[in-house]
C-alpha positions in Angstrom: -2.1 -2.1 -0.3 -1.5 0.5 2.6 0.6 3.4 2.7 1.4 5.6 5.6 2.2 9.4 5.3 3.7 11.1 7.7 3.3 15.0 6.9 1.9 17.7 9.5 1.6 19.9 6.6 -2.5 19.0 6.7 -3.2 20.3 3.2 -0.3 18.5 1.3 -1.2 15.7 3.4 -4.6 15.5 2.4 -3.5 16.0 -1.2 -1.6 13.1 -1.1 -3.5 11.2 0.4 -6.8 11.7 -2.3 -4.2 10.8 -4.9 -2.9 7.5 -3.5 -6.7 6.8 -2.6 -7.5 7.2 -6.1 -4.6 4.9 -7.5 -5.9 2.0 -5.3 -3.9 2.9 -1.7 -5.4 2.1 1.5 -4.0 5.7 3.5 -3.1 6.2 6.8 -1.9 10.0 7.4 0.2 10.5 10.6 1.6 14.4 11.6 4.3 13.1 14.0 7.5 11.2 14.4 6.7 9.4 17.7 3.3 8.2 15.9 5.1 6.8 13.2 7.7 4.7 15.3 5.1 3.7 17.5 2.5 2.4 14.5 5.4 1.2 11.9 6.1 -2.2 13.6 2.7 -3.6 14.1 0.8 -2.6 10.3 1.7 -4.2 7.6 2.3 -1.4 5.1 3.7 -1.5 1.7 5.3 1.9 1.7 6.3 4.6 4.2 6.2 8.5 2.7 8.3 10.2 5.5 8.8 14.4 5.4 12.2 15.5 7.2 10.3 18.6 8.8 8.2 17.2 11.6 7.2 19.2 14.7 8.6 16.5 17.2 11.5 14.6 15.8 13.6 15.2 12.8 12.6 12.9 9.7 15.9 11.1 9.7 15.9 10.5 13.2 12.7 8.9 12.4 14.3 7.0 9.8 16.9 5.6 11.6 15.1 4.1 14.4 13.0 2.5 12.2 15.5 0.5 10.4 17.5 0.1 14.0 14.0 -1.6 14.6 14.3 -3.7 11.6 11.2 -2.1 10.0 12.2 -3.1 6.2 9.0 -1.1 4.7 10.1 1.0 2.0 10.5 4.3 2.7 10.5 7.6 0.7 11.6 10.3 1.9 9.7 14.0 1.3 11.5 16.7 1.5 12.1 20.6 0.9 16.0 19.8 1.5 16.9 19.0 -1.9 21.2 19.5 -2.1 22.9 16.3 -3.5 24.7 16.0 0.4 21.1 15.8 1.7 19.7 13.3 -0.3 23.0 11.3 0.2 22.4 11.7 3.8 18.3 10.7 3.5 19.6 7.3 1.4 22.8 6.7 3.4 20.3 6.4 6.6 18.0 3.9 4.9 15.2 5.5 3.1 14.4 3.7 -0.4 13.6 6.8 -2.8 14.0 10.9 -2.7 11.1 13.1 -3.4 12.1 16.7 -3.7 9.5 19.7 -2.5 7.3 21.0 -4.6 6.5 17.7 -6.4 3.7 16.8 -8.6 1.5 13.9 -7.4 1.5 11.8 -10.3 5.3 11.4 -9.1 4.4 10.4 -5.7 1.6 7.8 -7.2 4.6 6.1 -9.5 7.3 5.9 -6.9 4.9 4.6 -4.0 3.8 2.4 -6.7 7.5 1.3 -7.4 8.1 0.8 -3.8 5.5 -1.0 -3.5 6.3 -3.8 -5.9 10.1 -3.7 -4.8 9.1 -4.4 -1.1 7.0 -7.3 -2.4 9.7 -8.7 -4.5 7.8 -8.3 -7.2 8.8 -6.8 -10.8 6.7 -7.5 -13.3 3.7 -4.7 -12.7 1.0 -7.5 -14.3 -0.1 -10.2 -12.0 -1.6 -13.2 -13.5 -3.8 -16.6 -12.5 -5.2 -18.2 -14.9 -7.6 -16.5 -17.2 -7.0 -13.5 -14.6 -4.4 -10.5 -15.2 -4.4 -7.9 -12.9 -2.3 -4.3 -14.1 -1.1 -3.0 -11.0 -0.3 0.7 -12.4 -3.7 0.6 -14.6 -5.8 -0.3 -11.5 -7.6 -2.6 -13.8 -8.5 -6.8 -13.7 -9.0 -9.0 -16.8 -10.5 -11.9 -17.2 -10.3 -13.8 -20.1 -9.0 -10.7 -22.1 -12.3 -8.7 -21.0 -11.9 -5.8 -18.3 -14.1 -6.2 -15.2 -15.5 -3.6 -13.5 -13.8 -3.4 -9.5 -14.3 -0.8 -7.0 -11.2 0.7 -5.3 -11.7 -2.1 -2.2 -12.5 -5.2 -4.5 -9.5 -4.0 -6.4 -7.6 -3.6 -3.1 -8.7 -7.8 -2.1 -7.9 -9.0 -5.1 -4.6 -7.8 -5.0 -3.8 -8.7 -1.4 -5.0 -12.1 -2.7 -2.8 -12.4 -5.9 0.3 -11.3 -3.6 -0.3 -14.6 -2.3 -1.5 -17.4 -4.7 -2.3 -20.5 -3.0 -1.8 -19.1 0.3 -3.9 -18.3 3.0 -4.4 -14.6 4.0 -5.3 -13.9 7.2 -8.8 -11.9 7.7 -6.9 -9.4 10.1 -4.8 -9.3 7.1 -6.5 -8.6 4.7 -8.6 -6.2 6.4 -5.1 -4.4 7.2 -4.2 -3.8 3.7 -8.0 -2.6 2.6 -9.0 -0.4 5.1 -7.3 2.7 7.0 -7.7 4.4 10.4 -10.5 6.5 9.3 -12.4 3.8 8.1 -16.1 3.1 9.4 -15.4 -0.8 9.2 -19.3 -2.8 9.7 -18.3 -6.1 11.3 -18.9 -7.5 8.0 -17.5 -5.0 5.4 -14.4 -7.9 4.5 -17.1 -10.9 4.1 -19.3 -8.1 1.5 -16.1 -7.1 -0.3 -14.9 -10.8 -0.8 -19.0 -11.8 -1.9 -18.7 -9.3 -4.4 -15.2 -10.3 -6.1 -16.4 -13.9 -5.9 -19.0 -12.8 -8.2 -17.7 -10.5 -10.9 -15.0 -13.3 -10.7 -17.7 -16.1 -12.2 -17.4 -18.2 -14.5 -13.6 -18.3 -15.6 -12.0 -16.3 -13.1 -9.6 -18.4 -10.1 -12.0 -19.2 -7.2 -11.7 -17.4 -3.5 -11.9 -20.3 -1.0 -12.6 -19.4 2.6 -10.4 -21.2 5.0 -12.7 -21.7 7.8 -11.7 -19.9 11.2 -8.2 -18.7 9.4 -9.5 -16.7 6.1 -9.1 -16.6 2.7 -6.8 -18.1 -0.4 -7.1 -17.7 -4.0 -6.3 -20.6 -6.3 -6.8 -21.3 -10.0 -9.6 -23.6 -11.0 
């Protein structure tokens, strides 16, 4: 899943940033408000993490064109303004979630993670297919009762994939929700990352079909 911060504080930003990497976030970290409109509309993220105090426009200007846009990503707003009339405000305006300055970011991880599964409609933090259970707050895949051992990105595709059973996922994306801005993407990073899941998946585990010229859908055996 992909998450975009919007922070021009650089160190917080690249605190945050390492955290949500770590918890299985693909991260995209933007320092202005014009950047943000202009990038919201066209990637398919799962959560927004917007700061009020940007150099350009203020955070809730921000936040309103966005959902005058009908951008419906969640969005949680980051803030040093912590009175009850300013969170009001924050959630009156659209955002999702609060998150008052100084915060720890073990917070952060569990509300993006909560947004997350809200924006996707989905509750239950344990996706399952077949002998396959996948613990979205653990960051860890069963299969048959046994853990299996994922990186971050294999983690990443297989829970684009689960998202949508029986579906096809686009490559563009799926490559969206795996990689960020920063990443140096070879031409074929998504084919490796998909090989390898295919593997560790073997011999109980639902099968990845590729959907020739369109991309990929899981599907129970």
């Amino acid at each position: 899943m992909r998450v975009m911060i919007v922070e021009d504080d650089r160190r917080l930003a690249h605190g945050m940033e390492v955290s949500l990497n770590a918890a299985g976030f693909a991260v995209d970290i933007l320092s202005s408000g014009e950047e943000a409109l202009d990038i919201a509309q066209s990637v398919p993220y799962c959560a927004i993490v917007l700061d009020l105090g940007l150099p350009d426009l203020d955070g809730l200007e921000v936040l309103q064109r966005l959902r005058r846009r009908s951008v419906q990503t969640p969005i949680l707003v980051s803030t040093a303004r912590d009175s009850l009339a300013d969170r009001v405000d924050g959630l009156d305006k659209g955002a999702d979630d609060y998150l008052a300055k100084p915060f720890h970011l073990e917070e952060l991880e569990s509300r993006v993670r909560a947004l997350a599964r809200r924006g996707q409609g989905v509750l239950d933090p344990v996706l399952k297919l077949g002998q396959l259970s996948f613990d979205r707050l653990c960051r860890t895949a069963y299969l048959s009762g046994e853990p299996i051992d994922l990186r971050r990105r294999e983690l990443a595709v297989l829970e684009t994939l689960l998202n949508r059973p029986g579906k096809v996922v686009t490559k563009e994306r799926l490559a969206s929700e795996v990689f960020n801005f920063n990443d140096a993407v070879a031409p074929n990073a998504l084919e490796v990352y998909v090989a390898r899941l295919r593997r560790k998946l073997l011999p109980n585990g639902p099968a990845i079909r590729t959907i020739r010229g369109l991309g990929y859908m899981i599907e129970a055996k």
